[in-house]
C-alpha positions as CSV (number, residue, x, y, z in Angstrom):
1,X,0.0,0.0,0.0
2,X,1.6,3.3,-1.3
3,X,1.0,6.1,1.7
4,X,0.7,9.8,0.5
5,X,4.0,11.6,1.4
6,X,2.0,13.7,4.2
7,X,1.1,10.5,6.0
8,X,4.6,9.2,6.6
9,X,5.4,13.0,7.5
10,X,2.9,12.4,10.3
11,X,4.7,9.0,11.5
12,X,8.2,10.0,11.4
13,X,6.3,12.8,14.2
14,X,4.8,9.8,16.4
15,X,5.5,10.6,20.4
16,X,6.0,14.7,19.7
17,X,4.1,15.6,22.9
18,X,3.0,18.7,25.0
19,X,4.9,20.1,27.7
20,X,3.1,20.7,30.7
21,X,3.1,23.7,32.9
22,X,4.7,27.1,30.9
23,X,7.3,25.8,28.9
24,X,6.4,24.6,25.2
25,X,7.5,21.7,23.2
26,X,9.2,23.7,20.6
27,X,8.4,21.1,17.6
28,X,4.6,21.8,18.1
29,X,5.4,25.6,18.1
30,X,7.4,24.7,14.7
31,X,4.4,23.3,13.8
32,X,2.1,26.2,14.6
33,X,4.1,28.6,11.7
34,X,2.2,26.5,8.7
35,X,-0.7,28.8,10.1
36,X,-2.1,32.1,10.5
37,X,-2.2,31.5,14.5
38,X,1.7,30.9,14.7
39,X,0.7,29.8,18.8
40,X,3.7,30.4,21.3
41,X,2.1,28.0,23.4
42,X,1.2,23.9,23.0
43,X,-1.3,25.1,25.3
44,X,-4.0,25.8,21.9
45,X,-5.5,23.3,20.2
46,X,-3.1,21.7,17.6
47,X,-4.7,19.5,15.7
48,X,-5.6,21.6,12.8
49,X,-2.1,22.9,12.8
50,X,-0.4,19.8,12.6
51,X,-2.5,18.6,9.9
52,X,-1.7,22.1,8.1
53,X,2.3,21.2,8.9
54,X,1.9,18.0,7.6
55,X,0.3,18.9,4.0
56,X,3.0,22.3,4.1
57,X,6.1,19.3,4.4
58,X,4.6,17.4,1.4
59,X,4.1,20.4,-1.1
60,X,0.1,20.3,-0.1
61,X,-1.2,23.5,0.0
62,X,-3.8,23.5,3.5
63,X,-6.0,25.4,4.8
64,X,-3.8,27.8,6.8
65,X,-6.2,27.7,10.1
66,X,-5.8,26.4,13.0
67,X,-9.5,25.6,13.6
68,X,-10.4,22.0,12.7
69,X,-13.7,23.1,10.8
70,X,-11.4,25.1,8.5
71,X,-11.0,21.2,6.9
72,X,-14.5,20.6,6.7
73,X,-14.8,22.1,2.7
74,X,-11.0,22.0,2.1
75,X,-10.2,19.6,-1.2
76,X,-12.5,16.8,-2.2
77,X,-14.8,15.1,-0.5
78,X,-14.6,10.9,-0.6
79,X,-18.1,10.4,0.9
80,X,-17.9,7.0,2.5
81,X,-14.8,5.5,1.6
82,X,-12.3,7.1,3.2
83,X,-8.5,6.5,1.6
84,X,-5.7,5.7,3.6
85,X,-4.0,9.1,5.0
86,X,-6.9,11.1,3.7
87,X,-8.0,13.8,6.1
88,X,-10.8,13.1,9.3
89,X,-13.3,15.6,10.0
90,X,-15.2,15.3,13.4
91,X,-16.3,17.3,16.1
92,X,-14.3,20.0,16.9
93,X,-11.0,17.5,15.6
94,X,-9.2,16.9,12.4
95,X,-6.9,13.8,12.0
96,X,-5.6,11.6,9.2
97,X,-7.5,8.1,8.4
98,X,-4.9,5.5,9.3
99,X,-7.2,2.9,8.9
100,X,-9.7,0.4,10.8
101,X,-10.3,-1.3,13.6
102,X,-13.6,-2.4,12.4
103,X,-17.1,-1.3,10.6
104,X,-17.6,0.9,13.1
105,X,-14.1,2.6,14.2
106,X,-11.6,4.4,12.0
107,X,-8.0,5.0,13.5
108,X,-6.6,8.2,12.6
109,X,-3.3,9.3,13.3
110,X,-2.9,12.9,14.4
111,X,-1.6,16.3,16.6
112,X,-3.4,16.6,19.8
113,X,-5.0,13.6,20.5
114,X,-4.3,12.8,23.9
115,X,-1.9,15.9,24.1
116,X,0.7,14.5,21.2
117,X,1.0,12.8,18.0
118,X,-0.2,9.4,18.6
119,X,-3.0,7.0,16.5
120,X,-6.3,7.1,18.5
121,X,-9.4,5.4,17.9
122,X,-13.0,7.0,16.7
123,X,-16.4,6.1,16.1
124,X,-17.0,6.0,12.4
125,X,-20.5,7.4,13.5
126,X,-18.8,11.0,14.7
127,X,-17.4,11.3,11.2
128,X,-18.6,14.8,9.4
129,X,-16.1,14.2,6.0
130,X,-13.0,12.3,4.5
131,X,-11.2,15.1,2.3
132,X,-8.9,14.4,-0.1
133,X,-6.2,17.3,-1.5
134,X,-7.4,18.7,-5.1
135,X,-3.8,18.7,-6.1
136,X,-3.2,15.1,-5.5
């Protein structure tokens, strides 16, 4: 299975974590200049941001936001059958489809899930969209 280039971005960043109390993990601040927020703090919500990074790295033009709905119109939409690395829209959280565990729950690999970069478990039912770049 060929994995689009932003996807094995996202892996090689696997354990990047928050640092609690006032000090920053400087990697998620790197992350935070593919946006218009640039945060100084890991304290925001990252998860739009590292998707943004992720896309900048591979040539992928995002969606510049930090917000997670800013991915909710961005590129194409697959419908129902989401591709492997495509882009996870739910609730208030953006992520990259990393596959299944089963009918019902989709794994997606992403920024602020649980505080870092880590693969996390969802409920195929809290899905909004699967979005796929327009220049790919």
């Amino acid at each position: 299975m060929n994995k689009p280039k932003w996807l094995q971005i996202a892996e090689k960043e696997l354990g990047v974590h928050e640092t609690p109390g006032p000090k920053a993990t400087a990697r998620i601040i790197e992350y935070g200049k593919a946006t218009s927020l640039k945060p100084q703090s890991d304290e925001v919500p990252w998860c739009a941001i590292f998707v943004n990074w992720c896309l900048q790295q591979a040539g992928i033009q995002g969606t510049n936001s930090a917000a997670a709905a800013s991915f909710e119109d961005w590129g194409r939409d697959l419908g129902d059958e989401p591709e492997i690395g495509c882009i996870v829209v739910l609730p208030h959280h953006v992520t990259f489809y990393a596959g299944a565990m089963d009918e019902d729950t989709i794994i997606g690999l992403g920024g602020n899930q649980s505080d870092q970069v880590k693969r996390s478990n969802y409920p195929v039912e809290r899905v909004i969209s699967y979005r796929w770049p327009n220049d790919d």
